[in-house]
C-alpha positions as CSV (number, residue, x, y, z in Angstrom):
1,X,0.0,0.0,0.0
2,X,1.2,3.5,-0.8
3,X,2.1,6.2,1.7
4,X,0.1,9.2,1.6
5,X,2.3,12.3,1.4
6,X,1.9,14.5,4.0
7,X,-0.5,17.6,3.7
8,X,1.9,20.7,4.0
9,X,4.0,19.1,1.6
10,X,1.1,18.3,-1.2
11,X,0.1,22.3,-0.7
12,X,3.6,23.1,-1.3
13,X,3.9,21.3,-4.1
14,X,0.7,22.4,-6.1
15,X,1.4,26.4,-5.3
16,X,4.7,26.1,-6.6
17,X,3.5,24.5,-10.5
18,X,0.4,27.1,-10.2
19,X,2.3,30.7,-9.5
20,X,2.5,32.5,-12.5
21,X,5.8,33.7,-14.1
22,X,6.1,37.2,-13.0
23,X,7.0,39.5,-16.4
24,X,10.3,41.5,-16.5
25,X,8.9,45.1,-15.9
26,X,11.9,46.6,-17.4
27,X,11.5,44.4,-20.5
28,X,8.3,45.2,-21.1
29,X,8.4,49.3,-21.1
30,X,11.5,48.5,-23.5
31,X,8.8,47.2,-25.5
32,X,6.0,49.5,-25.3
33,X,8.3,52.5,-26.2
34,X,10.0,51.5,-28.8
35,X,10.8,54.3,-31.0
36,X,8.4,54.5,-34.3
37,X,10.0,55.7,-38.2
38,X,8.5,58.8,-37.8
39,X,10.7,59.2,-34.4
40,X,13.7,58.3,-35.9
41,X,13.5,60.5,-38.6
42,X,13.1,63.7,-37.0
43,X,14.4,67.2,-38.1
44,X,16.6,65.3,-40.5
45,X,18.6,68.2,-42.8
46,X,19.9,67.9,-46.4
47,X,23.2,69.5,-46.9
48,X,24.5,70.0,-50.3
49,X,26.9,67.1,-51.6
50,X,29.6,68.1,-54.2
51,X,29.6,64.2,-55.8
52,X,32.4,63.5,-58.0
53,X,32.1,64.0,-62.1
54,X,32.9,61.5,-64.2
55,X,34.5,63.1,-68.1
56,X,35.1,59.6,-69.7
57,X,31.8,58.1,-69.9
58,X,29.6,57.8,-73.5
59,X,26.3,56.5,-74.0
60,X,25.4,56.1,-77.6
61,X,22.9,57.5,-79.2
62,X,22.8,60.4,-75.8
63,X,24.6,63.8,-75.6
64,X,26.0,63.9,-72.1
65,X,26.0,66.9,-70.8
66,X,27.3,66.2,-67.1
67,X,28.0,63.2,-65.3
68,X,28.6,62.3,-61.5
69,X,29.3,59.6,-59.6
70,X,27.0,59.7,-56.2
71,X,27.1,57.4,-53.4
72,X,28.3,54.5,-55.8
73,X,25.2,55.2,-58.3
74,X,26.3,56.7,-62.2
75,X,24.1,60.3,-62.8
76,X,24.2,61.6,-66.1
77,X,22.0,64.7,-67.1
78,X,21.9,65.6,-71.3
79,X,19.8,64.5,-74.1
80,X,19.1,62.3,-76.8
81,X,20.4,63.0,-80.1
82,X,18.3,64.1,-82.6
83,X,18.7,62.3,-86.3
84,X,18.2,64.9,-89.3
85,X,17.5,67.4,-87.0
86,X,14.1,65.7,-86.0
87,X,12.8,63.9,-82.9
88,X,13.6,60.2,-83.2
89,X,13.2,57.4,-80.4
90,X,13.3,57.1,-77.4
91,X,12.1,60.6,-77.5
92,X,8.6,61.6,-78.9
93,X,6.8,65.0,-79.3
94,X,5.6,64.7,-76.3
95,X,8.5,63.6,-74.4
96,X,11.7,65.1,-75.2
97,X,15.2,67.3,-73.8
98,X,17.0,67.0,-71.4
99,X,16.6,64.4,-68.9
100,X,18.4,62.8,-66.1
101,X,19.7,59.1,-66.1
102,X,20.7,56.6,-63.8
103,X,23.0,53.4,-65.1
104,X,23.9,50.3,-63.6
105,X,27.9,49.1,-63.5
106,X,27.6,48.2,-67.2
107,X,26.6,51.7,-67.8
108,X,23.1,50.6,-69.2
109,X,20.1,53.1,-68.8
110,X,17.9,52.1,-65.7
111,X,16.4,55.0,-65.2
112,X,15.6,58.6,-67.3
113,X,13.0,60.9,-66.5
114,X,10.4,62.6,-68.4
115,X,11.9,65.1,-70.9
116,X,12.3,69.0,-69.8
117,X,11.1,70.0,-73.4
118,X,12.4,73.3,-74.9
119,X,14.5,74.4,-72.0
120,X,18.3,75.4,-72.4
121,X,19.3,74.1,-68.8
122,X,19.2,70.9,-67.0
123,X,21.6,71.0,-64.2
124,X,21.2,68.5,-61.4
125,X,22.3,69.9,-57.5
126,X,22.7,67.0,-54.9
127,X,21.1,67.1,-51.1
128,X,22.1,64.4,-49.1
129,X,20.2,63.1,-45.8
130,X,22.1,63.8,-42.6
131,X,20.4,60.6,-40.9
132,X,19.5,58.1,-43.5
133,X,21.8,59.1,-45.8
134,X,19.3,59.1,-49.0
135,X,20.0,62.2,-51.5
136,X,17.6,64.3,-52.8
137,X,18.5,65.6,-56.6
138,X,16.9,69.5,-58.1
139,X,17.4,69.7,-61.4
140,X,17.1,73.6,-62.2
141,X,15.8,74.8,-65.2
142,X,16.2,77.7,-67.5
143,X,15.4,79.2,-70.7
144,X,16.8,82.5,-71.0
145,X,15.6,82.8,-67.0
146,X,15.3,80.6,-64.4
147,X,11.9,78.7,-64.0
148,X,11.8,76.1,-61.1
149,X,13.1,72.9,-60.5
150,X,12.6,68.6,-60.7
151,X,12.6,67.1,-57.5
152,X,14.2,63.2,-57.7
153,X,15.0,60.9,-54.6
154,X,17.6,58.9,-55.1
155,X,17.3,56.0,-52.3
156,X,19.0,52.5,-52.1
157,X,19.8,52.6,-55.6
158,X,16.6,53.8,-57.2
159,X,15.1,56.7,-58.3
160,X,11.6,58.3,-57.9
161,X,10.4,61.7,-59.4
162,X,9.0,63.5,-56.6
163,X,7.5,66.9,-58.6
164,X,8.4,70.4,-59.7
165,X,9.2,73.1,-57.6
166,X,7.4,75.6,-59.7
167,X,9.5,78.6,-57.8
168,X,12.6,81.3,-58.0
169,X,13.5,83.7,-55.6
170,X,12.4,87.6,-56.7
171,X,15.8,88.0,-57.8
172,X,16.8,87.9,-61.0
173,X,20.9,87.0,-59.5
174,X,20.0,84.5,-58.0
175,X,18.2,81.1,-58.8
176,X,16.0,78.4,-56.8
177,X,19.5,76.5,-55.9
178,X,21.1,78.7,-54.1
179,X,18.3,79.4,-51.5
180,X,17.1,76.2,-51.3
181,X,16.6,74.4,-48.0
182,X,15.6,70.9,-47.3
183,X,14.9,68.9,-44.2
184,X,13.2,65.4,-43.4
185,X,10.3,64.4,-40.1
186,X,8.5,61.6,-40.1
187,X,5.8,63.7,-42.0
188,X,7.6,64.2,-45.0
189,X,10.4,66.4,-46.8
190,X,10.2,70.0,-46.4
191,X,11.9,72.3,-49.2
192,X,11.9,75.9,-47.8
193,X,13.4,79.1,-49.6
194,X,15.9,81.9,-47.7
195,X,14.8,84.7,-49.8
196,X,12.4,87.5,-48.5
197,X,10.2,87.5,-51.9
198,X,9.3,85.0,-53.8
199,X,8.1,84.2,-57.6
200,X,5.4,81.4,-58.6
201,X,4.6,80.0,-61.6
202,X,8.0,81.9,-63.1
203,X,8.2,82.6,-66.8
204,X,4.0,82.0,-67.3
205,X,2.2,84.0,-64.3
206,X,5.4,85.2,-62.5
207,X,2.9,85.8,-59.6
208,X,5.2,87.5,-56.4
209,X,4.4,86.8,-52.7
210,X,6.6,87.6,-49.5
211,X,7.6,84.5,-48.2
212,X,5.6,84.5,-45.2
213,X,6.7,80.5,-44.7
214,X,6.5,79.8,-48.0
215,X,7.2,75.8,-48.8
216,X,6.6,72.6,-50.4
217,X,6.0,69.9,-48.8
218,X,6.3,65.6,-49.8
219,X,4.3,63.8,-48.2
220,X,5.5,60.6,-49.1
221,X,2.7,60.9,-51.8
222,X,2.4,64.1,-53.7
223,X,4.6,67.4,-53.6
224,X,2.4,70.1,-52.2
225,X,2.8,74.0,-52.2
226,X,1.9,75.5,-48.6
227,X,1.6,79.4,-48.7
């Protein structure tokens, strides 16, 4: 016949399977507080980068007007050549001029943009992120003035066309590139101007405001003008 263990010692037994594992309190705030994307990317300023240029590259069948190399990636900006005199592939009459490209190591097109039409100048200016380290490119454009800028993001490789940046400063010396200023939250990029008056729409309304805060906002989705 078995022995019967004593009482205290069954009790003792069953309260010590049944207490629950008490949590780590410090693990758990750790947790809870965790830092979300839009808290890491806060305040985040793009300071201009001088990227190296490249003078020995050739596409054919593409007049290269400048080329850098940024952060590993191959920019060129310049046009398609024109056969005759006329608009041939890969340009159209609807999309043609100057563009920006991106190549791979074999120097193979992997991305161009849409083509800036008519306009004399193309010239791409380089921002670069002071936290994530993605760059921001403005490609300013002129005929005989200054009218504005293309907005490209140039992350991990790729890039997106953001928008135009249908502004100049009220300053006929002086161009959207050189008061330009761009920073990063966890709401978007913000591109703000140092200039006291500014000019929309330049070159078709050339409408003039103070800047009272003037910007444009990307939202991750569109490029907005906030006035």
């Amino acid at each position: 016949m078995k022995k019967l263990l004593p009482a205290f010692v069954l009790f003792t037994l069953i309260y010590c399977k049944e207490e629950p594992k008490k949590e780590n309190k410090a693990t758990v705030e750790k947790e809870t507080t965790a830092p979300t994307k839009a808290e890491v990317i806060k305040d985040a300023v793009y300071t201009e980068l001088k990227p190296d240029k490249i003078s020995d590259l050739k596409i054919k069948g593409f007049d290269i007007e400048q080329a850098f190399s940024v952060e590993g990636n191959k920019i060129v900006a310049g046009n398609f050549q024109f056969t005759d005199g006329k608009i041939t592939l890969p340009d159209t009459e609807e999309d043609f001029g100057k563009r920006l490209l991106l190549l791979n190591h074999k120097n193979e097109i992997i991305y161009q943009s849409p083509g800036s039409g008519e306009a004399y100048l193309y010239e791409p200016y380089f921002y670069k992120n002071s936290q994530n380290g993605n760059i921001i490119i403005v490609c300013q454009l002129a005929y005989e003035y200054f009218f504005g800028g293309d907005v490209y993001l140039l992350e991990k490789g790729k890039i997106r066309y953001l928008g135009n940046l249908d502004i100049e400063p009220n300053n006929e010396e002086r161009k959207l590139t050189d008061i330009l200023l761009i920073k990063e939250s966890g709401n978007g990029i913000t591109f703000s101007f140092d200039s006291d008056s500014l000019v929309l729409k330049p070159g078709s309304e050339d409408i003039t405001i103070k800047n009272n805060d003037v910007k444009y906002v990307y939202d991750y989705k569109s490029l907005k003008l906030y006035q």
